[in-house]
C-alpha positions in Angstrom: 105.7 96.3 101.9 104.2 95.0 105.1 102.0 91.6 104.7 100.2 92.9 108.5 97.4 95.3 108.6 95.4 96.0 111.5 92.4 93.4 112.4 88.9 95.6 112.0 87.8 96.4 115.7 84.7 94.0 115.7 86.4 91.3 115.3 89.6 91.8 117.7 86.5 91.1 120.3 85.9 87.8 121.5 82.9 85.5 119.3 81.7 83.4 121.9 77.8 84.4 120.7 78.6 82.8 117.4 78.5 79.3 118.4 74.9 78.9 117.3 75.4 80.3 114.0 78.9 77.6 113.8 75.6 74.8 115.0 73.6 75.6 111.9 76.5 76.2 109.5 77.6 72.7 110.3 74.1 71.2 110.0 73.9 72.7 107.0 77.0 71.6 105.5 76.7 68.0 106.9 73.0 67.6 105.0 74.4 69.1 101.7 72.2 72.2 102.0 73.8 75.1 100.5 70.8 77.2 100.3 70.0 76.8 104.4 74.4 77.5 104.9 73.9 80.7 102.5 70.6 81.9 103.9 72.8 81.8 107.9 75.8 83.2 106.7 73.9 85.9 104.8 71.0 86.7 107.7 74.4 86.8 110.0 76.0 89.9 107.8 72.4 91.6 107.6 72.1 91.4 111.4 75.5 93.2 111.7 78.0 90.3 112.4 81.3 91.2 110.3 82.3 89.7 107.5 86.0 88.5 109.3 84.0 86.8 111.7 82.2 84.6 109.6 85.1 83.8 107.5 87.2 82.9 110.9 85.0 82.3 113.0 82.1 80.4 111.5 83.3 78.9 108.2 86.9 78.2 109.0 86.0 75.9 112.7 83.4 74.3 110.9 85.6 73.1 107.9 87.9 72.2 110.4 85.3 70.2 111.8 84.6 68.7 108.8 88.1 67.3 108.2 88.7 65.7 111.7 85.0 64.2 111.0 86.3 62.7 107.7 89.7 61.7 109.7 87.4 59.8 112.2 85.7 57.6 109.4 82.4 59.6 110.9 81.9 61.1 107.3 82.6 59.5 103.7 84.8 61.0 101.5 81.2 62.4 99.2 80.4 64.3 102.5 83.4 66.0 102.8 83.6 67.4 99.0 80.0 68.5 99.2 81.1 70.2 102.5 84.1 71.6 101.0 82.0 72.6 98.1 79.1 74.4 99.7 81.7 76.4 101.7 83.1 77.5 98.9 80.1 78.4 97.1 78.8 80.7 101.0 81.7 82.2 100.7 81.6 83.8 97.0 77.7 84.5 98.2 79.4 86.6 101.4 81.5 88.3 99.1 78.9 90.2 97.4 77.4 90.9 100.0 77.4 94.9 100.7 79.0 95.0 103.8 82.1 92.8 102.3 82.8 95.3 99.6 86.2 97.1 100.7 87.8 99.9 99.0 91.1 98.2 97.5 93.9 101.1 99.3 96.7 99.1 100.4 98.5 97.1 97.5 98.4 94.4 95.7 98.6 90.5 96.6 98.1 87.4 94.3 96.8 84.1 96.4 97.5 80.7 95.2 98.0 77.1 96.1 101.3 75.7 94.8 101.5 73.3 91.6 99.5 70.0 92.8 97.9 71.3 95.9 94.1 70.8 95.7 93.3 72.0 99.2 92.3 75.6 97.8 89.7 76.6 100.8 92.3 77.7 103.1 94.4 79.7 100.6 90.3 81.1 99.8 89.7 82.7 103.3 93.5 84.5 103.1 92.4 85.8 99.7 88.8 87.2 101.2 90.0 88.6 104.8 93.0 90.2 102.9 90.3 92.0 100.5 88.0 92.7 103.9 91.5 94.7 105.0 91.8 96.5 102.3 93.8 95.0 99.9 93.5 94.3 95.7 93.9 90.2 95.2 94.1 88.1 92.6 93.4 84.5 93.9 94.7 81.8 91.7 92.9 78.9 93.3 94.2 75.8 93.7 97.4 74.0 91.8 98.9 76.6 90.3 101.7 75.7 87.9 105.0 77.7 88.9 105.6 79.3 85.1 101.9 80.3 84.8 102.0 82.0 88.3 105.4 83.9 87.4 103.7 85.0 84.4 100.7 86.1 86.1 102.9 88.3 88.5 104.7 89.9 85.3 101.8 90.8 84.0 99.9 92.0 87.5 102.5 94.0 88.8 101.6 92.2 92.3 103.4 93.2 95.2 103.6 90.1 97.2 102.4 86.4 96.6 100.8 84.1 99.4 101.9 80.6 98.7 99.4 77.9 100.3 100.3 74.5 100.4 99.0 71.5 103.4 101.4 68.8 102.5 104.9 68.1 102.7 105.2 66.2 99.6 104.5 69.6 98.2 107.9 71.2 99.5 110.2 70.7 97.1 107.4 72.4 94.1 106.9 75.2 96.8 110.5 75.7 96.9 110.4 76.0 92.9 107.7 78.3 93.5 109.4 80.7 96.2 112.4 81.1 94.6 110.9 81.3 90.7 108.7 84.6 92.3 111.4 86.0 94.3 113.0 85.9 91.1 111.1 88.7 89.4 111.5 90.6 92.3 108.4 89.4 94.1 108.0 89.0 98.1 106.4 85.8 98.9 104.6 84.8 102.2 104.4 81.6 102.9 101.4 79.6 104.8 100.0 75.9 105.3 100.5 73.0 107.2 103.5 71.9 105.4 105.6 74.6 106.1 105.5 73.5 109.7 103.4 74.0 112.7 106.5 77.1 113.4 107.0 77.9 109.9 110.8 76.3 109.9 109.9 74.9 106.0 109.1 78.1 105.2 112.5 79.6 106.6 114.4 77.2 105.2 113.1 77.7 101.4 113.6 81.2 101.9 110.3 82.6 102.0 110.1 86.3 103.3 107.5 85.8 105.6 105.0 83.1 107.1 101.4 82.6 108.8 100.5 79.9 111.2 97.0 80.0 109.5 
């Protein structure tokens, strides 16, 4: 089973005209107002922009944003988990929205973080765009304990797992992880900062396949 599909034609164009919209999603976020970042994301979706787009181009730079901010010392550690949260929270709203809701016709994919890995919001977006392409996931969320995710693929019948992990402290449980799920029969895709900025963590544990992002 393939882990590429083809990106949706509206966003394989470029996104300059979203700045605005990234302007006022990072106000929003920055000011702890979920219901102005909702209210953006969701006039966006109604006015035609594609869900992918908001997802990669909208909420992803602006969490970015976030977390060189907090690196700076230009916002406190509260700002950045009410950031963090209220992405989370515009996200679940863009998933209901109609234009989000994709036929599941390709497969079946679980998403989680591995075992002591908090940072779930990357592993989040996979879970979404992969649904926006067509496929049936099951995300996990974050720190997923390596038994209870092999159990979870027994009882799933998942084709594939996406691993997400941001630190390298967390190799050697992500290594556990691969191997435990390849185990059962399981092809795992690999993705995250600590795998490497070329994915040569993730080749070396023996993943099947890795993403840059």
């Amino acid at each position: 089973m393939s882990t590429r599909t083809t990106a949706p034609a509206a966003h394989a164009t470029s996104h300059a005209g979203l700045g605005p919209l990234r302007e006022r999603m990072w106000t929003a976020v920055t000011d702890g107002d979920e219901y102005a970042a909702s209210a953006h994301v969701l006039s966006a979706l109604d006015d035609g922009t594609d869900a992918e787009s908001v997802l990669l181009d909208v909420i992803a730079p602006v969490q970015t944003r976030v977390g060189a901010e907090w690196a700076a010392n230009r916002l406190g550690v509260a700002q950045e988990h009410a950031a963090s949260a209220i992405a989370e929270r515009v996200i679940a709203a863009l998933a209901h929205h109609p234009s989000a809701r994709v036929e599941p016709r390709l497969g079946r994919i679980a998403v989680a973080c591995v075992d002591k890995e908090w940072h779930a919001l990357p592993a989040r977006l996979l879970a979404e765009v992969l649904s926006l392409r067509g496929w049936r996931v099951d995300f996990l969320g974050a720190q997923v304990p390596t038994p209870h995710l092999v159990a979870h693929l027994h009882h799933s019948g998942a084709d594939a797992v996406a691993l997400s992990s941001s630190l390298a402290t967390r190799l050697p449980t992500a290594h556990a992880a691969i191997t435990a799920c390849q185990a059962v029969g399981v092809a795992v895709l690999a993705g995250g900062a600590a795998f490497g900025p070329d994915g040569r963590y993730a080749r070396l544990l023996g993943a099947d396949a890795w993403a840059p992002d």
